[in-house]
VEXVO-551544 format. One record per residue (C-alpha): residue in one letter; residue number from 0; x, y, z. Coordinates in nm, 2 decimals, m for minus. Layout:
<recs>
+--------+-----+--------+--------+--------+
! residu ! num !     xx !     yy !     zz !
+--------+-----+--------+--------+--------+
!      A ! NUM !      X !      Y !      Z !
...
+--------+-----+--------+--------+--------+
</recs>
This chain:
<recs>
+--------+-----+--------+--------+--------+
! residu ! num !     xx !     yy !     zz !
+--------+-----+--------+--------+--------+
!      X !   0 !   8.48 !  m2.63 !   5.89 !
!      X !   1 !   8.19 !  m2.44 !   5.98 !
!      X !   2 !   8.21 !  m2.27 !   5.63 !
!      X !   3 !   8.23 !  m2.57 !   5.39 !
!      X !   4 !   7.84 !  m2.67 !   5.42 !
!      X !   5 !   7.77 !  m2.32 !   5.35 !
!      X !   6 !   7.92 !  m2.30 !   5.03 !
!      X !   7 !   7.81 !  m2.62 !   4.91 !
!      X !   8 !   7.43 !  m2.53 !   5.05 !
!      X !   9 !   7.50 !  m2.19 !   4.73 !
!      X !  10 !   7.67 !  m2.34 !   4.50 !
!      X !  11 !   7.37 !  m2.59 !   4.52 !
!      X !  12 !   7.10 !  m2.28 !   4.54 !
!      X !  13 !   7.31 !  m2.15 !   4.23 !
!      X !  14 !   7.27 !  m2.44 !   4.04 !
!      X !  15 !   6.89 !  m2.45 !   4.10 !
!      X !  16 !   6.83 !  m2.07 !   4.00 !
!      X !  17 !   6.99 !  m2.11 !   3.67 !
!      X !  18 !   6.83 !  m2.45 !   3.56 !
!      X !  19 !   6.46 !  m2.25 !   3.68 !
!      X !  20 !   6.58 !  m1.97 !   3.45 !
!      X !  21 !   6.68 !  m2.20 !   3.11 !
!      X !  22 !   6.37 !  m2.38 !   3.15 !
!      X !  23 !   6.16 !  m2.05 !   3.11 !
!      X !  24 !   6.34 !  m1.94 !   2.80 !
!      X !  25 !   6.35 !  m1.60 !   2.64 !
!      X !  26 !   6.05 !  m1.42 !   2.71 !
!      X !  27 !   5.88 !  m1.19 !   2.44 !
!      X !  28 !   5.67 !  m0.86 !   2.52 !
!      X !  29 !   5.35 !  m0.96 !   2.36 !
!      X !  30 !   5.33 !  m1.31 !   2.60 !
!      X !  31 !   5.23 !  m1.08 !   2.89 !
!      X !  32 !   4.91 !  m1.01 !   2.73 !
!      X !  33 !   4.86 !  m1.39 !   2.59 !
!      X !  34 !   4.58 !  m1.43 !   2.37 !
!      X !  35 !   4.33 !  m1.16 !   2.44 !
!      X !  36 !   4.45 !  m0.90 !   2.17 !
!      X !  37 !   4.30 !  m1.18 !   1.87 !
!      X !  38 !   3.98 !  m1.22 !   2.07 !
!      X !  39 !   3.95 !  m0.86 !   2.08 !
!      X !  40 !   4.04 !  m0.84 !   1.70 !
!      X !  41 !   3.77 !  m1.10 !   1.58 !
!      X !  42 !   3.51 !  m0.92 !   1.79 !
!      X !  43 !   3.55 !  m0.64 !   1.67 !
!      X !  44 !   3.57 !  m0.81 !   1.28 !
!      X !  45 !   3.23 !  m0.96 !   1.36 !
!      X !  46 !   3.07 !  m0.62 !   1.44 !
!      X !  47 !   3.21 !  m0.46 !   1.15 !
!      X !  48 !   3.07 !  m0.75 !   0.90 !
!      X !  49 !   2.70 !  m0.72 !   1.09 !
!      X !  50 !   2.75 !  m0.34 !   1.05 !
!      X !  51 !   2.78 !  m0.35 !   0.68 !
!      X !  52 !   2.54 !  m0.66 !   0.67 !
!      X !  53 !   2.26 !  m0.41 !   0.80 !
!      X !  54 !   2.40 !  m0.13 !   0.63 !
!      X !  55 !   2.34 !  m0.36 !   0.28 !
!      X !  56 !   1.96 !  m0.47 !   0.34 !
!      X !  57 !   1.89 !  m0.16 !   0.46 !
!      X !  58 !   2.01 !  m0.03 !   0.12 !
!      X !  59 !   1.81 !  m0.31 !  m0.09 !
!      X !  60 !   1.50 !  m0.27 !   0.12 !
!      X !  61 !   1.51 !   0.14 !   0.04 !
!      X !  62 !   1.59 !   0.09 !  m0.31 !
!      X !  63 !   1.28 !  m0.15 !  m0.34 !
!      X !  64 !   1.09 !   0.09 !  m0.14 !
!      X !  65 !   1.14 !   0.39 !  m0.41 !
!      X !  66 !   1.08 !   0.16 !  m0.69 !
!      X !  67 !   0.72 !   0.02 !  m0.60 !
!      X !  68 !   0.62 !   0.39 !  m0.51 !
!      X !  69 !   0.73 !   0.50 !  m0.80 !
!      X !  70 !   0.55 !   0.28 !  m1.02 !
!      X !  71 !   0.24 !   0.35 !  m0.90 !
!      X !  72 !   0.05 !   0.61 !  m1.06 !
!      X !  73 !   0.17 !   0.99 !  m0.96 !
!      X !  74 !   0.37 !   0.79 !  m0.68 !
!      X !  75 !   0.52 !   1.01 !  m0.36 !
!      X !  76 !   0.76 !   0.96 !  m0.10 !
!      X !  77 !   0.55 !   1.21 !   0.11 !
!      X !  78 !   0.39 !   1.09 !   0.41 !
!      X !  79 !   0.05 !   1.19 !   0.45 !
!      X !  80 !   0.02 !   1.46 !   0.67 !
!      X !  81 !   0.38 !   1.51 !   0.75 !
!      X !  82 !   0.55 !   1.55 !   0.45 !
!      X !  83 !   0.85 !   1.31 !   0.55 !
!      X !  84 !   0.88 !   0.96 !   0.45 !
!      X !  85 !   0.67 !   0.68 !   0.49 !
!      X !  86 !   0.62 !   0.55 !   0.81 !
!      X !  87 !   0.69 !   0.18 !   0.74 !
!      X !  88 !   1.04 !   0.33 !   0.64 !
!      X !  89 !   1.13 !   0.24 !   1.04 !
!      X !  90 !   0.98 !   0.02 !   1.27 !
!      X !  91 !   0.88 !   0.12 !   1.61 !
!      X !  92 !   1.15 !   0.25 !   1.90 !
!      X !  93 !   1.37 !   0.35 !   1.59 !
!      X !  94 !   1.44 !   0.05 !   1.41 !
!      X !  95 !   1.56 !   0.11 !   1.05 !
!      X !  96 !   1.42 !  m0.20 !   0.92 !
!      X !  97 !   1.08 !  m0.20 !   0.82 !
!      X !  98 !   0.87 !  m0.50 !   0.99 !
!      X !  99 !   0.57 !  m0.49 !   0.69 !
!      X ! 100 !   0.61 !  m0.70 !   0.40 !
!      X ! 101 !   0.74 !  m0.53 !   0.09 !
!      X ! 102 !   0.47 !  m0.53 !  m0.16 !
!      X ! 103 !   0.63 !  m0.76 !  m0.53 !
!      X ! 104 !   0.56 !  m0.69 !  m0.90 !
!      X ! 105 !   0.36 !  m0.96 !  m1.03 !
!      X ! 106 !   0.28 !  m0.88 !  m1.39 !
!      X ! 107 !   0.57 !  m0.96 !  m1.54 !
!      X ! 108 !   0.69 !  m1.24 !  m1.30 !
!      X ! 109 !   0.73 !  m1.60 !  m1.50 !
!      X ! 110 !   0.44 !  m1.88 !  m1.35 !
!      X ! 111 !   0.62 !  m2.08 !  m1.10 !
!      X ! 112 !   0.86 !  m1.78 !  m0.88 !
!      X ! 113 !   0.79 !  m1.81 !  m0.53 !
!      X ! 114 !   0.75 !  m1.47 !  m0.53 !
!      X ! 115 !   0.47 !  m1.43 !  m0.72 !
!      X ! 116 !   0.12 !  m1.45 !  m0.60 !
!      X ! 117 !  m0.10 !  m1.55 !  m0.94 !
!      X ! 118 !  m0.44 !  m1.62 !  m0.87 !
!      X ! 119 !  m0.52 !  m1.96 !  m0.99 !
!      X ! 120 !  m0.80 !  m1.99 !  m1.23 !
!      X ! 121 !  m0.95 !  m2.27 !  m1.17 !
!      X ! 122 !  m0.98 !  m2.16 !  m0.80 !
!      X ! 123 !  m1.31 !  m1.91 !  m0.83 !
!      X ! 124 !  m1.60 !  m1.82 !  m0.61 !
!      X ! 125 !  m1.87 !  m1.84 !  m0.83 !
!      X ! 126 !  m2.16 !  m1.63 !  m0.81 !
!      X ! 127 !  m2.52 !  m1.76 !  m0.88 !
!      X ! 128 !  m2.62 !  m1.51 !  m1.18 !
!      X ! 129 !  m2.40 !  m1.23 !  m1.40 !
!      X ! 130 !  m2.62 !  m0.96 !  m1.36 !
!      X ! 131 !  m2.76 !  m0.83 !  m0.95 !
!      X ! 132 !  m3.03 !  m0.59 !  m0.97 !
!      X ! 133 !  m3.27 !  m0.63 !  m0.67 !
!      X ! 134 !  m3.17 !  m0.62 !  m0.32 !
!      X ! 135 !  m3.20 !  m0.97 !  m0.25 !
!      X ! 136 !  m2.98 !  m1.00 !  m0.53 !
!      X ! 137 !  m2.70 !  m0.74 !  m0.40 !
!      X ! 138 !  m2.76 !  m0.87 !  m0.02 !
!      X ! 139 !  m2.65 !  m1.23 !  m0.17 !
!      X ! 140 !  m2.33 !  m1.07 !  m0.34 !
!      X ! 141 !  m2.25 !  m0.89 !   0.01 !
!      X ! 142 !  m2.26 !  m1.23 !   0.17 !
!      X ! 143 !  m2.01 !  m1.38 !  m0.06 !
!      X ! 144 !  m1.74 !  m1.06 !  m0.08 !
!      X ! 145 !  m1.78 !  m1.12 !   0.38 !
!      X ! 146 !  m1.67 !  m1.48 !   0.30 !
!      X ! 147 !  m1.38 !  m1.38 !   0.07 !
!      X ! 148 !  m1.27 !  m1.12 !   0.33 !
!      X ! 149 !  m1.29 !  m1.32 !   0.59 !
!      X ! 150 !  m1.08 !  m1.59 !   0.43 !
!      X ! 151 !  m0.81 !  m1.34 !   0.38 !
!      X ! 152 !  m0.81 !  m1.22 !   0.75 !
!      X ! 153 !  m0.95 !  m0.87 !   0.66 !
!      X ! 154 !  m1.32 !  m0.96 !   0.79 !
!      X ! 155 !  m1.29 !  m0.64 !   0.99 !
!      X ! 156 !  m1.17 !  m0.43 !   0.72 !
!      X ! 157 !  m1.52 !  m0.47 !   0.52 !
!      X ! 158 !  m1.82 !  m0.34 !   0.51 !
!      X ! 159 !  m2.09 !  m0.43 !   0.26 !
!      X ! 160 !  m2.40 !  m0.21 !   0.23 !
!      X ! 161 !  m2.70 !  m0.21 !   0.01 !
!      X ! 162 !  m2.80 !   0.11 !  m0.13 !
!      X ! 163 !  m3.08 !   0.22 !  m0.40 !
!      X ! 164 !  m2.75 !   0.26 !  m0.66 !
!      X ! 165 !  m2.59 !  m0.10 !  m0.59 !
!      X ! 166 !  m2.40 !  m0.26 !  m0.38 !
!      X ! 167 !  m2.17 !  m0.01 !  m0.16 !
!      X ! 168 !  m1.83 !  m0.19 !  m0.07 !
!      X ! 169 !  m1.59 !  m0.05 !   0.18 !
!      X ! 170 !  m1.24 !  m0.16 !   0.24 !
!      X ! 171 !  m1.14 !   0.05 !   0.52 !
!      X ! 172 !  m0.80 !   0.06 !   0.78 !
!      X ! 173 !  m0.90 !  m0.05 !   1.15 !
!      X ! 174 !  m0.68 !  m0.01 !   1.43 !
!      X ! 175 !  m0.43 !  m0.30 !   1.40 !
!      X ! 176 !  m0.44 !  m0.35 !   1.01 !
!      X ! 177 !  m0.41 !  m0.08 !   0.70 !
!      X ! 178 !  m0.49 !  m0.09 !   0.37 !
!      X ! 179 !  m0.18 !   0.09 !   0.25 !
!      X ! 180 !   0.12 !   0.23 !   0.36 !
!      X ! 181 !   0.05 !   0.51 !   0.56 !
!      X ! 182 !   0.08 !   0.80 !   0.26 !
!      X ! 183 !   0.13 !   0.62 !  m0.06 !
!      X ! 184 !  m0.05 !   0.39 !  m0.28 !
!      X ! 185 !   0.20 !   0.10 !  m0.15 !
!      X ! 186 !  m0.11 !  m0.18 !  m0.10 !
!      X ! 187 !  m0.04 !  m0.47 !   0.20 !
!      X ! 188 !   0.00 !  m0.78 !   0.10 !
!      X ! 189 !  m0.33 !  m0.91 !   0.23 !
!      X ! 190 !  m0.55 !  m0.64 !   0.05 !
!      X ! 191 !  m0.33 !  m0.69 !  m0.28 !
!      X ! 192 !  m0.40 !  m1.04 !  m0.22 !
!      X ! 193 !  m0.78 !  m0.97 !  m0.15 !
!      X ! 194 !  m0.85 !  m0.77 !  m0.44 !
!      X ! 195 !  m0.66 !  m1.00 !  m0.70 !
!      X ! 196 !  m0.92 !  m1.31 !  m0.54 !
!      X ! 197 !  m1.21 !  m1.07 !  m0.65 !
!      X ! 198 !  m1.09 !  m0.98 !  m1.02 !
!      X ! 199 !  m1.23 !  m1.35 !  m1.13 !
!      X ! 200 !  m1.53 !  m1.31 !  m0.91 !
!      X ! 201 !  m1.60 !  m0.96 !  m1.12 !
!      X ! 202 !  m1.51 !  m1.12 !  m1.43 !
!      X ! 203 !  m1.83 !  m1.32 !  m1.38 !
!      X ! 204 !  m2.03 !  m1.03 !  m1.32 !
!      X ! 205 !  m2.25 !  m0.76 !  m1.59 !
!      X ! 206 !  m2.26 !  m0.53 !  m1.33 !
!      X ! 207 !  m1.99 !  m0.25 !  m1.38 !
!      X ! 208 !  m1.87 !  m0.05 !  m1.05 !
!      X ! 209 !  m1.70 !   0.30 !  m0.94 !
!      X ! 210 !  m1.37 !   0.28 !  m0.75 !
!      X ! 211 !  m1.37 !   0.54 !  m0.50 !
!      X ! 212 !  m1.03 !   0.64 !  m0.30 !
!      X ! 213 !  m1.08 !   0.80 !   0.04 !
!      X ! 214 !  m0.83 !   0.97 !   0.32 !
!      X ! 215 !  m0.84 !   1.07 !   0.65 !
!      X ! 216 !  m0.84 !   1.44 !   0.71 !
!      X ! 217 !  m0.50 !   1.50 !   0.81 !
!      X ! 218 !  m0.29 !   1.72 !   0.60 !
!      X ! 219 !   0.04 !   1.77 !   0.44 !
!      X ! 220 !   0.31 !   2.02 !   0.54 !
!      X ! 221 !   0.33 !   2.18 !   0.21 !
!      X ! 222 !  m0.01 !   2.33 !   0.10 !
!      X ! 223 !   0.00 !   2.48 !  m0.15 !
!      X ! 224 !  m0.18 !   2.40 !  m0.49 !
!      X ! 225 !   0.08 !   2.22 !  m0.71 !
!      X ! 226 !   0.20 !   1.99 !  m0.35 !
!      X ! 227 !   0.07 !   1.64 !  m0.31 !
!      X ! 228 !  m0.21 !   1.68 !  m0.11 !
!      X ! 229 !  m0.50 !   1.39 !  m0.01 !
!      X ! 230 !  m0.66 !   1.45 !  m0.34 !
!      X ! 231 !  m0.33 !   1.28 !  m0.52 !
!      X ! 232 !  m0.31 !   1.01 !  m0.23 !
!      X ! 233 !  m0.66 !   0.91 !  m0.32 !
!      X ! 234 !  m0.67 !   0.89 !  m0.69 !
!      X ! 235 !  m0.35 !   0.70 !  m0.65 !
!      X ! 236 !  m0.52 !   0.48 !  m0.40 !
!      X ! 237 !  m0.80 !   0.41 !  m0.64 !
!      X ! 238 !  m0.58 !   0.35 !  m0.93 !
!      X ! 239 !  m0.37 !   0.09 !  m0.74 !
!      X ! 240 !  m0.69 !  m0.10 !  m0.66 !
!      X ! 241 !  m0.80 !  m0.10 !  m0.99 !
!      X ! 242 !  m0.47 !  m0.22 !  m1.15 !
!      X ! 243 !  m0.49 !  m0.50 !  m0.87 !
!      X ! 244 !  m0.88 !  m0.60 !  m0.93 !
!      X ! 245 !  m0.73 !  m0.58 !  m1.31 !
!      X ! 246 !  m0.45 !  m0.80 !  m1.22 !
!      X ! 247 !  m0.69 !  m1.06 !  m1.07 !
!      X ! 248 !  m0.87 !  m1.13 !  m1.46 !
!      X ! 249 !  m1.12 !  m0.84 !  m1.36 !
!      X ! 250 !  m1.21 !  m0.72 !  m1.77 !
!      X ! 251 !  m1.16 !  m0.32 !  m1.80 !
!      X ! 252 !  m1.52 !  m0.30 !  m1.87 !
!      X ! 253 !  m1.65 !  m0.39 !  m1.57 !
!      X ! 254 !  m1.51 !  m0.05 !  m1.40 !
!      X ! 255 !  m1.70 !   0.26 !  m1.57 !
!      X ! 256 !  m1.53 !   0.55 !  m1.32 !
!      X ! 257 !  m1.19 !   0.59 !  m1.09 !
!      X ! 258 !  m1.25 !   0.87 !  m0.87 !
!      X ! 259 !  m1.04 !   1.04 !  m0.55 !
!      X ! 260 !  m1.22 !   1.23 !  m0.30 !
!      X ! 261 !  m0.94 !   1.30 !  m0.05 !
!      X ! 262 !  m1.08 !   1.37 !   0.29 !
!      X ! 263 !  m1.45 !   1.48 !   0.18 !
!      X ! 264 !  m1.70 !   1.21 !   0.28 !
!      X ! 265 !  m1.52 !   1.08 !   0.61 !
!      X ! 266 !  m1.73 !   0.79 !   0.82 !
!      X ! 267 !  m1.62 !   0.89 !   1.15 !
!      X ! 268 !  m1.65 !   1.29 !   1.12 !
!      X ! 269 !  m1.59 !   1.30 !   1.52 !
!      X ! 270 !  m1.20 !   1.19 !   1.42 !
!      X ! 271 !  m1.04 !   1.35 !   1.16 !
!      X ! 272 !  m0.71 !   1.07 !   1.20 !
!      X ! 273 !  m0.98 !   0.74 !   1.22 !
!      X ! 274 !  m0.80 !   0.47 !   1.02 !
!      X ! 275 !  m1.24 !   0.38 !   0.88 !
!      X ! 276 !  m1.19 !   0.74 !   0.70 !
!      X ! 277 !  m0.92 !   0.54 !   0.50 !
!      X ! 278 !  m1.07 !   0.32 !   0.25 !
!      X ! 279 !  m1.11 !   0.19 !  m0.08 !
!      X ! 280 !  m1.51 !   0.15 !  m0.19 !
!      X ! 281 !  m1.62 !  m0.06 !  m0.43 !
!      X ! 282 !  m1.98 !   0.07 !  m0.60 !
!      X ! 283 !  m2.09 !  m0.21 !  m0.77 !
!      X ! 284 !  m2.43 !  m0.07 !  m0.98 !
!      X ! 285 !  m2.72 !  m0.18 !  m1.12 !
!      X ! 286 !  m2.79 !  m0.15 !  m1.51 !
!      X ! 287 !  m2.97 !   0.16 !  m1.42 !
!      X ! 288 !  m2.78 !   0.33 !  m1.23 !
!      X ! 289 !  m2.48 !   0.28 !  m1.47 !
!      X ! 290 !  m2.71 !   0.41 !  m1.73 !
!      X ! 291 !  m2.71 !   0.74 !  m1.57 !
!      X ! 292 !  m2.39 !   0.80 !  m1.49 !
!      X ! 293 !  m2.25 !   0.70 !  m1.81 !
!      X ! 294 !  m2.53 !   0.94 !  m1.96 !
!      X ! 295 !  m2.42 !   1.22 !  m1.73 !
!      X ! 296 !  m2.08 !   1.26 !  m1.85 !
!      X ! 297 !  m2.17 !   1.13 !  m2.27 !
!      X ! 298 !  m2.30 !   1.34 !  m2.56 !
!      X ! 299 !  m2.57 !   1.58 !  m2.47 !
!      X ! 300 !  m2.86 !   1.40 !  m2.71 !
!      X ! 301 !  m2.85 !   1.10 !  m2.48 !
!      X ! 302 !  m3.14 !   1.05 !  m2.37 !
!      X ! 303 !  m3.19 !   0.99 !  m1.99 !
!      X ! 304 !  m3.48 !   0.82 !  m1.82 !
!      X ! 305 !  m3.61 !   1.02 !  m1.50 !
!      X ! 306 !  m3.86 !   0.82 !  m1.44 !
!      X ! 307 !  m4.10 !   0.55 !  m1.56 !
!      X ! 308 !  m4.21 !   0.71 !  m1.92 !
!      X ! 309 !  m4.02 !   1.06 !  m1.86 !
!      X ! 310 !  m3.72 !   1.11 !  m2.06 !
!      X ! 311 !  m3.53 !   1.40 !  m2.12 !
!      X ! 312 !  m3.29 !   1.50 !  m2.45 !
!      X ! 313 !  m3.02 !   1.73 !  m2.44 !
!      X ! 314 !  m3.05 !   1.99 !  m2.73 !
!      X ! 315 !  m2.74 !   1.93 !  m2.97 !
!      X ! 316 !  m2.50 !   2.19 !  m3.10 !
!      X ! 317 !  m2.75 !   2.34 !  m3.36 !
!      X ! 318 !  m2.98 !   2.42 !  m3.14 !
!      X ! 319 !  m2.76 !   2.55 !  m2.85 !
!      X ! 320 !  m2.62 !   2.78 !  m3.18 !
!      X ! 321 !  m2.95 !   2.90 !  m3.25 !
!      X ! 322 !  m3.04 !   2.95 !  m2.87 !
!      X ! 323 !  m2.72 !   3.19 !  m2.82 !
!      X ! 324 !  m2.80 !   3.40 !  m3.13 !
!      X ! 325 !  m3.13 !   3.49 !  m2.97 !
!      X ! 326 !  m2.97 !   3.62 !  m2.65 !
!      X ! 327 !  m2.86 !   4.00 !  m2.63 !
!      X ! 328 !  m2.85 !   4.19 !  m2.40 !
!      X ! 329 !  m3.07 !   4.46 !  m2.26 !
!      X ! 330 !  m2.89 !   4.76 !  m2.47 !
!      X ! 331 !  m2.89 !   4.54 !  m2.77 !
!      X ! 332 !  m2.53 !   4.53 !  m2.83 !
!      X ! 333 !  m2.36 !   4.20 !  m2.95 !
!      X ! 334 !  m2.51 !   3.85 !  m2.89 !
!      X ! 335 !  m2.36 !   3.68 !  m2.58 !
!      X ! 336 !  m2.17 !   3.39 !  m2.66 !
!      X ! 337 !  m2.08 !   3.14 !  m2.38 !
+--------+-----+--------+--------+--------+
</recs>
């Protein structure tokens, strides 16, 4: 009797086990790790698309990188005074993405692209005469070239001085803000935008001017004659400016010489790396002035005035012929030609 509840008390604990069992079904290996393995997947999707996502601009951004430097006149890749790339190839701590804005072709851009940057031309800074030949005259100039800097957030990056040959205008690299991309004629957007604002001021003016390119002193890896040295950097420097000044409605007669004097007349001669050695000056010359150097390097029967009622005449070919076919020398062999 004893043994009767018992065995109702299993088959009843029997009965329980297997309807538990039926409800949980047939189990499969992959439910013990649930969901976790798709997380995991699209994680790791995600990265791989932002992988190739960098991967691409960096791509387009290097692409448009060798292109601008290339148009440039006698454009390098060389970074001045390292011979590597240049530096706004990387940001700082490594980055691969460069933080300055890419410079962008204007010339042939259509009116109207948001890209383009066309100065307008109804939008001028007038001057009050077309020709500056006194220093009051220049010193009034100087004023208005501060103002335009200034309104393009480069006040600290001029400096306007009047000198007995004109007015001396240097754009120069400061601390926190660069004229170009550290070694190459790549310009930054604000001094591109700068110089294009002064092509209709110039436009207005007689005066013609010399475009001088300048470097620091710090040199390239490869020395040797044939290498890219400062002396490229800086004609390319002053070439740039002038296709930009050009760009702006500046007329090609207004610019008489483009010169590059690499590292030679530094500012700050205590540091050979000081970002004022870097510049771009601007010699804007009186009537005078431009006289003589136009007569310096033009046909040797210019005449050139020295001074007030002293000219001076270059003999022409006939009489330099004549002059050789009276020197001999002291044994009285041949004449000595030259």
């Amino acid at each position: 009797m004893l043994n009767k509840p018992d065995k109702a008390k299993g088959k009843r604990d029997d009965a329980h086990h297997e309807q538990i069992v039926k409800r949980g079904g047939k189990r499969h290996e992959h439910d013990e790790h649930g969901g976790a393995w798709k997380v995991a997947f699209a994680d790791f999707c995600l990265a791989l698309m932002c992988l190739f996502l960098v991967l691409w601009l960096m791509a387009a951004r290097q692409q448009e990188l060798i292109q601008e430097v290339m148009r440039a006149p006698g454009g390098s890749l060389m970074d001045e005074g390292q011979g590597v790339m240049p530096e706004t190839m990387g940001g700082p701590r490594g980055s691969l993405i460069a933080r300055e804005p890419m410079p962008r072709q204007t010339g042939s851009a259509k009116p109207g692209n948001n890209d383009v940057d066309v100065p307008d031309p109804t939008d001028k800074q007038h001057v009050d005469r077309t020709r500056y030949e006194s220093p009051s005259d220049l010193q009034a100039l100087s004023r208005v070239l501060a103002r335009m800097s200034e309104e393009a957030g480069l006040a600290n990056n001029m400096q306007a001085v009047v000198t007995p040959y004109g007015l001396r205008v240097m754009l120069h690299d400061t601390e926190g803000q660069g004229m170009f991309a550290r070694g190459s004629a790549m310009l930054s957007e604000r001094f591109r935008k700068l110089l294009r604002n002064l092509g209709p001021l110039f436009a207005q003016m007689e005066n013609q001017m010399l475009i001088v390119g300048h470097t620091d002193s710090l040199q390239y890896a490869d020395r040797s004659h044939s290498a890219f040295s400062n002396w490229t950097l800086s004609s390319n420097r002053a070439m740039a400016a002038r296709t930009q000044l050009q760009e702006g409605g500046m007329p090609a007669r207004s610019i008489l010489q483009v010169v590059g004097m690499a590292d030679r007349a530094p500012l700050d001669t205590r540091d050979a790396a000081a970002g004022i050695n870097r510049r771009i000056e601007l010699l804007i010359l009186t009537s005078q002035q431009a006289g003589l150097v136009s007569s310096m390097f033009g046909m040797p029967t210019d005449q050139v005035a020295l001074a007030d009622g002293v000219t001076v005449t270059s003999p022409d070919t006939d009489a330099l012929r004549a002059l050789r076919s009276q020197l001999t020398d002291t044994k009285g062999r041949a004449p000595v030609t030259q």
